[in-house]
DRENDRENMI-327969 format. One line per field, with one value per residue (C-alpha): residue in one letter; residue number from 1; x, z, y. Coordinates in Angstrom, 2 decimals, decimal comma. Layout:
BEGIN
rest = c(A:...)
nr = c(NUM:...)
px = c(X:...)
pz = c(Z:...)
py = c(Y:...)
END
This chain:
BEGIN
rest = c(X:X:X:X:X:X:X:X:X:X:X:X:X:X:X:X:X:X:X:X:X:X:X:X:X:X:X:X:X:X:X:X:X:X:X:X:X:X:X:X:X:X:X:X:X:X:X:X:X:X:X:X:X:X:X:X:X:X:X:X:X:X:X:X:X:X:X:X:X:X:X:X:X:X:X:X:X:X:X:X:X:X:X:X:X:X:X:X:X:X:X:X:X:X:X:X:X:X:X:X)
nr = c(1:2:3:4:5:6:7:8:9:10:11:12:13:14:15:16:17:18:19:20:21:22:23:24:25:26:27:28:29:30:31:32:33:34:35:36:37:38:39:40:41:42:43:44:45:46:47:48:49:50:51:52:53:54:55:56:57:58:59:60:61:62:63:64:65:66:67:68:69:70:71:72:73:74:75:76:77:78:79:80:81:82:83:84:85:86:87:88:89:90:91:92:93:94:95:96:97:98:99:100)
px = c(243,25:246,17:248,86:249,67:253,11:252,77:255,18:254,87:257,86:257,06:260,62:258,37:255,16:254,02:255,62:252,46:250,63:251,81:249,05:246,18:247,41:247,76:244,01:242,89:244,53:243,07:239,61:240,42:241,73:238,98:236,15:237,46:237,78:234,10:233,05:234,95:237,58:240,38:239,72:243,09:245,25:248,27:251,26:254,80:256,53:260,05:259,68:257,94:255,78:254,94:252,14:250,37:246,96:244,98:242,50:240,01:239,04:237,26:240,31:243,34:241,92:239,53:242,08:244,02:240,69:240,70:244,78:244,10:242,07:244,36:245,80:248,99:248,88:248,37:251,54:253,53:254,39:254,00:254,84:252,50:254,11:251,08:251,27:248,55:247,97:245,94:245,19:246,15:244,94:243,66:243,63:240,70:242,80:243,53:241,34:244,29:246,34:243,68:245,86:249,26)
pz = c(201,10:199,76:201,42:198,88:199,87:198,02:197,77:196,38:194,20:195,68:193,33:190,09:190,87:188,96:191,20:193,09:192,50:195,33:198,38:195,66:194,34:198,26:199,12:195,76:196,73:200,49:198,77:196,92:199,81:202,02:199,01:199,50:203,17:203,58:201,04:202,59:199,90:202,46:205,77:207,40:206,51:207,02:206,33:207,28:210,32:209,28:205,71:204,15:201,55:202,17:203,63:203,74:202,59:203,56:200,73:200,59:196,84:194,93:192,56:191,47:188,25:190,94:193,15:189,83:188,83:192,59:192,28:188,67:189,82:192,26:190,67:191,13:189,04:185,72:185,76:187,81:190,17:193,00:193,17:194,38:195,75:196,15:197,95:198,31:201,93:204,29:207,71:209,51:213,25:214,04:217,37:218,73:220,28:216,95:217,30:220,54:218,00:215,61:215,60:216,88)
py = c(-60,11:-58,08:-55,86:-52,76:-50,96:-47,44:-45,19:-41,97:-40,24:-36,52:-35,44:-36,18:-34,44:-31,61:-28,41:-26,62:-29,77:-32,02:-30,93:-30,82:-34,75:-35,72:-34,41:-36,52:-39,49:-39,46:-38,90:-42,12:-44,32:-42,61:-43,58:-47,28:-47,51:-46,43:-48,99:-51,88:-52,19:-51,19:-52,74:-50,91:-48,20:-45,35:-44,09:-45,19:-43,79:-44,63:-44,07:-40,55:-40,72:-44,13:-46,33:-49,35:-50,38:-53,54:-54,59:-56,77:-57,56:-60,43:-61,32:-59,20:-57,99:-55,91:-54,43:-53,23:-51,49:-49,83:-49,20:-47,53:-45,10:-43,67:-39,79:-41,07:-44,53:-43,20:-41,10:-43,28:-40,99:-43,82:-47,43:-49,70:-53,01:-55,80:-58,88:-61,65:-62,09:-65,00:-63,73:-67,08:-64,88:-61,82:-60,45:-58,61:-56,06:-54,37:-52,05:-50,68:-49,98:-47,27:-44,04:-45,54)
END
């Protein structure tokens, strides 16, 4: 499992282009969530343009494919922090939290 920090540099994005390159990038995110690739996501409340993802991929090499097709990889106009991550527990109250 990995934990991808992304955040997006909104000062670089082409100007007009920023609400059309958000809507692609939830189309992405969404496209992986409803295959199972991202088992938990959102964005940050203390941080804008900003949000976690929690992926579930066979090796790295996979989630870089997934990651690379994201509008705003190619260009750089986000950085995408990934860490490796074991879930050690997992409560089954996490669903509570959906929306929080």
């Amino acid at each position: 499992m990995y934990l991808i920090h992304i955040t997006i540099h909104t000062d670089q994005l082409p100007a007009g282009q920023a609400d059309a390159l958000l809507a692609q990038h939830r189309a992405w995110f969404t496209s992986h969530f409803e295959a199972g690739d991202f088992l938990l996501l959102g964005p940050y409340l203390d941080q804008p343009a900003a949000g976690l993802i929690v992926a579930h991929a066979p090796d790295r090499a996979a989630l870089d494919r997934m990651l690379a097709e994201d509008v705003y990889y190619p260009h750089r106009w986000a950085d995408y922090t990934v860490r490796e991550f074991k879930a050690a527990k997992v409560s089954p109250q996490l669903m509570a939290f959906q929306g929080l």
